[in-house]
C-alpha positions, 0 to 999 in steps of 0.5 A: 582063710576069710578073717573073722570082723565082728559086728559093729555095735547097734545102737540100743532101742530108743525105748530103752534110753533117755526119758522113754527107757526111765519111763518104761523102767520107773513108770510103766515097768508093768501093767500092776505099775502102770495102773498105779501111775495113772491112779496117782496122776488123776490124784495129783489131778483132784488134789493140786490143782485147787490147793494151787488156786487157793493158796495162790490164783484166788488168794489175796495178799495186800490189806491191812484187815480182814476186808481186803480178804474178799476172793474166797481163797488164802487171806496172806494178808492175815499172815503180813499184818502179823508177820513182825510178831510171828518173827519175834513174839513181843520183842519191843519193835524198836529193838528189831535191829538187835535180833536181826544183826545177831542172826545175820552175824550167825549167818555169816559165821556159818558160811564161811565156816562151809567154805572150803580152805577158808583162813585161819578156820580154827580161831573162826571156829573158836570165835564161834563157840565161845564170842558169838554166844556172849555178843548174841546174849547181850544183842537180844537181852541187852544190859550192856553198851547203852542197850536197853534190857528185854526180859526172856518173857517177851521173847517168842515167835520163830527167833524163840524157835531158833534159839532153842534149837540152835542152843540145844544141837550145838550143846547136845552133840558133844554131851551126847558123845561124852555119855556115849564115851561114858557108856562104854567105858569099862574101865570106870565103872562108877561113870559107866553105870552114871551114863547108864542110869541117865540115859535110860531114865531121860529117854525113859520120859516124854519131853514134856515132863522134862520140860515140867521138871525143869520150870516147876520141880527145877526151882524147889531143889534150888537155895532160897533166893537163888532164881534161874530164868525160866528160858534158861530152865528150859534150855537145860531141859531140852539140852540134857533131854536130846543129849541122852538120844544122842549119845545112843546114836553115837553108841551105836557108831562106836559099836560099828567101828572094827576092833581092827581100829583099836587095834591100829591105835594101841600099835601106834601108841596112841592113848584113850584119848588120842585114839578116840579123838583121832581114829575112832570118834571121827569114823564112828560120827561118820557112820552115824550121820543121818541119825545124828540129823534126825535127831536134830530135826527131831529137837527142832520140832519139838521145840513147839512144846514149850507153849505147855510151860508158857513160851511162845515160839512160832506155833504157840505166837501163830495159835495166839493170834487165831483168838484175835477177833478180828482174824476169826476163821483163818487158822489155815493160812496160820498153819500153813505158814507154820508148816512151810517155815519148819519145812525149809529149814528141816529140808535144809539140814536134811540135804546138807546132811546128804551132802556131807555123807558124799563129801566125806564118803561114808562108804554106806549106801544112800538113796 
């Protein structure tokens, strides 16, 4: 009796693996696909390549007016005589170093808190949340150490970006997880009923009107003599504003969580508060990742809209700067440069988003 030798493997079709076999696959899987590959590509053929020799083969870059635009494509140089003012409205020049030094701080703060078993994270995390906004409050304003006090009105360009959006996520996420936790909870019915009327009657309203209420309406409600900046009006407005969005994604979170899960704390012996803290909130935030970030980004793109009350952020310094004169006819590169500014840092917390959802294994399905 002959023994039976099975047939070594073969190797696959060489068009069926590498870049060929994902070709074949993504691009050219059939002929309605291939039709649209090649449609795209005469597209990408009309479309990029003068986007590619205006903006940067015939662009010119070095000059300090409009003479030196002479080649016909971008005029950068539009973009480089104003780019102190851009970054920092009308901040006085000589108090750059201030804004500077507290951005780089931020900066170092936020990475070493991304770095893994980093010591003593928790004080690093304190110092965070509480001396850093006290340090950054007197480096931009001044009032205090010999340096010089710059009123909120001459605040503007990307650093007015930056400071609202950064105030109102940091702000807006724990009192969004509080109105949520206020939401649900049946057991108070009063602050049940509170977090549902604020809720529905903020998300019920455009920003803007926020925004109105909180620069002009704000004031008449308040006692006579007592006067809030109107940076710090504002900040309210958009806090409480992304707050209420906020805390129906993290609603939405809650709901998700298995009633298994409060089931297993109560059996534990946890109270409310250990529980939610504990087992259910950090499941719940979680899940809830890419909506949390959407809302982040969200809030940092509408931050354009405090030009209606009078604050310049980056947009509003950028369309100012378009009435000069001088610089007649190029608002193109003005709002390119906007729109890369909002990209690189949208991208950024969208890929970190991404990257937490991995690190923490949300266990949901990602593209």
């Amino acid at each position: 009796m002959i023994a039976y030798k099975p047939h070594p493997d073969l190797p696959p079709p060489i068009t069926s693996v590498g870049i060929l076999g994902w070709l074949r696959k993504n691009i050219f899987s059939s002929f309605f696909n291939t039709i649209l590959t090649f449609l795209s590509l005469y597209l990408i053929y009309l479309i990029i390549p003068p986007i590619v020799q205006w903006a940067f083969i015939n662009a010119d870059w070095i000059g300090q007016n409009r003479d030196a635009c002479t080649s016909g494509g971008a005029c950068w140089v539009f973009i480089n005589v104003r780019f102190s003012q851009f970054m920092y409205g009308f901040y006085p020049a000589d108090a750059y170093w201030r804004v500077n030094l507290a951005f780089v701080l931020f900066a170092v703060l936020i990475i070493a808190l991304l770095i893994e078993n980093f010591p003593k994270k928790g004080w690093l995390i304190i110092f965070t949340l509480v001396g850093y906004p006290i340090i950054a409050f007197y480096l931009f304003h001044g009032g205090a150490l010999g340096l010089e006090i710059v009123e909120t009105d001459k605040w503007g360009g990307l650093m007015l970006t930056l400071i609202l959006a950064t105030i109102g996520i940091v702000l807006s996420l724990p009192i969004g997880i509080l109105l949520a936790l206020g939401r649900r909870a049946d057991n108070m019915p009063i602050v049940k009923s509170l977090c549902i009327v604020f809720i529905e009657f903020v998300r019920g309203v455009p920003l803007i009107t926020v925004l109105f209420m909180a620069s002009v309406m704000l004031p008449l409600f308040l006692p006579e003599g007592v006067n809030f900046d109107k940076l710090l009006r504002v900040l309210i407005g958009i806090v409480l504003f992304s707050s209420a969005y906020m805390a129906e994604v993290v609603r939405g979170g809650l709901q998700a969580i298995p009633k298994g899960q409060y089931e297993a704390a109560e059996a534990l012996g946890f109270g409310y508060w250990k529980s939610t803290l504990l087992i259910i909130l950090p499941q719940a935030l979680k899940l809830v990742i890419p909506g949390i970030v959407n809302n982040f980004i969200g809030l940092f793109k509408d931050t354009t809209l405090v030009l209606i009350i009078g604050l310049f952020d980056l947009l509003a310094v950028v369309q100012a700067a378009f009435a000069d004169p001088h610089w007649l006819g190029y608002a193109i590169e003005g709002y390119v440069f906007v729109a890369v500014i909002y990209w690189m840092f949208c991208f950024s917390m969208s890929r970190y988003s991404q990257h937490l959802e991995d690190k923490l294994h949300t266990g949901h399905k990602r593209n």
